[in-house]
C-alpha positions as CSV (number, residue, x, y, z in Angstrom):
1,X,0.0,0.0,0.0
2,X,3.0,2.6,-1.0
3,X,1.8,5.8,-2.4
4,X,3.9,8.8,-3.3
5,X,2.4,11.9,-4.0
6,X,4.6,14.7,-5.3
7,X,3.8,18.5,-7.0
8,X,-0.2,17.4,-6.3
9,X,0.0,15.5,-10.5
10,X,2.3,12.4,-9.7
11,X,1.1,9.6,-8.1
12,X,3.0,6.7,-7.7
13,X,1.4,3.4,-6.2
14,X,4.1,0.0,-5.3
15,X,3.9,-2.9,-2.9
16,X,6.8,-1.9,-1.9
17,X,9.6,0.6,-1.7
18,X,13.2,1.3,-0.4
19,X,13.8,5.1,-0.4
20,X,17.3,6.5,0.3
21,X,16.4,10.0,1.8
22,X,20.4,11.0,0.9
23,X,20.1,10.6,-2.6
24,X,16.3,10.7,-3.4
25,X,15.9,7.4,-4.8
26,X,12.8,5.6,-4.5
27,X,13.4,1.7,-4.8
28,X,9.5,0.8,-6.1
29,X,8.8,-2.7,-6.7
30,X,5.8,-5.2,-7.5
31,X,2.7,-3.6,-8.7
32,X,4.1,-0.2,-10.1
33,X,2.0,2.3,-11.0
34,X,3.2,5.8,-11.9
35,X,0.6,8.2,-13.0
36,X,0.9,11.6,-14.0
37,X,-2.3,13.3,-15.7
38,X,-2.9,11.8,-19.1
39,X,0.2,9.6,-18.6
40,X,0.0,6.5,-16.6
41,X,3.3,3.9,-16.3
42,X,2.8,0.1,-15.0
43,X,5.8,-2.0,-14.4
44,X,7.4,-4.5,-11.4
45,X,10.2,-2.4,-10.8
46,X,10.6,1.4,-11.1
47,X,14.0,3.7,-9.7
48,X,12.6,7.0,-9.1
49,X,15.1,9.9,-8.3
50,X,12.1,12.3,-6.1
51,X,15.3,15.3,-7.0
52,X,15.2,14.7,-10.7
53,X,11.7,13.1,-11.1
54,X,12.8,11.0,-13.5
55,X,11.4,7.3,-13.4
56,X,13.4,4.6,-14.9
57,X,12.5,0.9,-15.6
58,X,14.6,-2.4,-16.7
59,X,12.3,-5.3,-17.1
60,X,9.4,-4.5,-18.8
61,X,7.4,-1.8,-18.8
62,X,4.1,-0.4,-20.6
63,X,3.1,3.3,-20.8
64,X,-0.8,4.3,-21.3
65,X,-1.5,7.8,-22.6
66,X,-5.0,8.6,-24.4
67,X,-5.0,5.9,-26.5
68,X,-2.0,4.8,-27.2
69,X,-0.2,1.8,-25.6
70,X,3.8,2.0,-25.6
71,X,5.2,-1.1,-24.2
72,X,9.8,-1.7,-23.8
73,X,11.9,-4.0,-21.9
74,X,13.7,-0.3,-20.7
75,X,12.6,3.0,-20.3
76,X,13.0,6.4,-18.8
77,X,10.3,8.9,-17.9
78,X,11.1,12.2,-17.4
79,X,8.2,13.8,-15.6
80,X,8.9,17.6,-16.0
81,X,9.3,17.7,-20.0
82,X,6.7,14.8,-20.0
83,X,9.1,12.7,-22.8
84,X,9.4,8.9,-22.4
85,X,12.8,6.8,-23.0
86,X,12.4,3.6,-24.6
87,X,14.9,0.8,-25.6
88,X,15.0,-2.7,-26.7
89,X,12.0,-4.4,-28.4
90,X,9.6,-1.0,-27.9
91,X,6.0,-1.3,-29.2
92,X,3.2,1.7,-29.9
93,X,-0.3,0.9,-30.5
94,X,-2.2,3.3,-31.6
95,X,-5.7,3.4,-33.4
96,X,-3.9,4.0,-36.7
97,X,-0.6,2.3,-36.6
98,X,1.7,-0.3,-34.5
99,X,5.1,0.9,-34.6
100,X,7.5,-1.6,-33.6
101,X,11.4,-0.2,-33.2
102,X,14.7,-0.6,-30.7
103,X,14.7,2.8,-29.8
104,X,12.2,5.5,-29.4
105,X,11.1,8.5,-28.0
106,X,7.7,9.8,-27.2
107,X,6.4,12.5,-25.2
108,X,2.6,12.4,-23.5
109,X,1.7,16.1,-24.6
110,X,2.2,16.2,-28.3
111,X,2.1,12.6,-28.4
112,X,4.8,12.1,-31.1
113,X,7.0,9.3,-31.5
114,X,10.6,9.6,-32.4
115,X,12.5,6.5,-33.9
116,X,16.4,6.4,-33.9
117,X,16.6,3.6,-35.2
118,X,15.5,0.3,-37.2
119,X,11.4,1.0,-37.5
120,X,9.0,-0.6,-38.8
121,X,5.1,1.1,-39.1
122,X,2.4,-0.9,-39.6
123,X,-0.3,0.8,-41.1
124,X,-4.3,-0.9,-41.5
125,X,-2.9,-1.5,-45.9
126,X,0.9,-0.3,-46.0
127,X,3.7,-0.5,-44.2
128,X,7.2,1.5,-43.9
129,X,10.5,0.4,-42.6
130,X,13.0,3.7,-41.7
131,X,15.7,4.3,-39.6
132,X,15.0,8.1,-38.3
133,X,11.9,10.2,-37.8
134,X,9.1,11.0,-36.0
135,X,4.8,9.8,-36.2
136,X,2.2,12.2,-34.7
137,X,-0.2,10.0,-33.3
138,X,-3.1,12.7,-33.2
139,X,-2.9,13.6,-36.5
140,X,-1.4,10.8,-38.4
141,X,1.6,12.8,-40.1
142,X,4.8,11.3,-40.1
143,X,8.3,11.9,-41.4
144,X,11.1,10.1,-42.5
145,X,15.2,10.8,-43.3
146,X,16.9,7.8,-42.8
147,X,16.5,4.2,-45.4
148,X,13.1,4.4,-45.9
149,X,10.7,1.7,-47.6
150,X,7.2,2.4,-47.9
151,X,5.4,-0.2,-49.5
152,X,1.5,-0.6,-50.4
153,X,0.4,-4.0,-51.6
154,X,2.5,-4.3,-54.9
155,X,4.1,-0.5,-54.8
156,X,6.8,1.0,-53.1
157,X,8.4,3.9,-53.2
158,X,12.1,4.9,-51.8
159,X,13.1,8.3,-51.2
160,X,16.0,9.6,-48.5
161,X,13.4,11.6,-46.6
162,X,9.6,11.0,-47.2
163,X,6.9,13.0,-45.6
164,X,3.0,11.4,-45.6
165,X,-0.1,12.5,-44.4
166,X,-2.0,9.7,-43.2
167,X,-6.0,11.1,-43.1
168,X,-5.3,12.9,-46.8
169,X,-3.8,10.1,-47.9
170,X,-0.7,12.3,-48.8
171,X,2.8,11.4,-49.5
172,X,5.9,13.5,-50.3
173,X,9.3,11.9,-51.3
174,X,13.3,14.1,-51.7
175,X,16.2,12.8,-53.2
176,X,17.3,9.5,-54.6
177,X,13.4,8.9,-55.1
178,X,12.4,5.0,-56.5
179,X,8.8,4.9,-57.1
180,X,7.8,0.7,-58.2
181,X,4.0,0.1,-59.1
């Protein structure tokens, strides 16, 4: 029955918890719940630095926010800027798309999704493979700037940076631009 409440809009809820009062760390462990308005963390074990407010998790973890599910083996929340830290086989659900990457960033306001590395997007009849950019999850834009693939049932299209506009049905593609129907 741990709860921690701190500035009045993080709430965190454990079994348990070691805290080290010297160094502000909070030792949080079965039954983790960190919530923090729209934003609401579950995992086993959570490190929470009460100085820094930044949460940090190791084995497993899933992030909730509106409706979209973000789910890592590692992570990082940072509470004040509201951006979330994910590595190792991360997943985003959201009504439009599941995003599967190794590396991504996301933050709970603007609720935009930043890959740094091998991504792939799948969309409800396409899919896209990059290795850099960034999906808005509100309003279905995304861009691209690093060996991108977008491919449609038989066509594809290659481009070094590609933008599309997922509820227009809009697609932009720069440079080096391969276009197979």
């Amino acid at each position: 029955n741990v709860h921690i409440n701190q500035a009045d809009t993080i709430n965190i809820y454990s079994d348990f918890l070691n805290y080290d009062g010297n160094t502000k760390m909070a030792v949080l462990t079965n039954n983790v719940k960190l919530t923090d308005n729209d934003a609401v963390l579950t995992t086993n074990n959570l490190e929470y630095n009460m100085g820094s407010k930044i949460g940090r998790y190791v084995n497993g973890g899933k992030i909730v926010n509106d409706k979209n599910v973000l789910t890592s083996e590692n992570g990082y929340y940072f509470t004040q800027s509201k951006d979330a830290y994910f590595r190792y086989n991360v997943k985003v659900k959201s009504p439009e798309v599941l995003i599967i990457s190794d590396t991504l960033k996301y933050n709970t306001i603007s609720k935009i999704a930043y890959f740094f590395g091998p991504t792939n997007i799948y969309g409800k009849t396409d899919t896209l493979y990059t290795e850099n950019g960034q999906y808005n999850t509100t309003n279905d834009q995304a861009k691209f700037g690093k060996n991108n693939l977008y491919t449609q049932n038989s066509k594809s299209l290659k481009g070094d940076s590609l933008f599309y506009d997922g509820k227009v049905g809009y697609g932009r593609a720069v440079k080096n631009i391969i276009f197979i129907d």
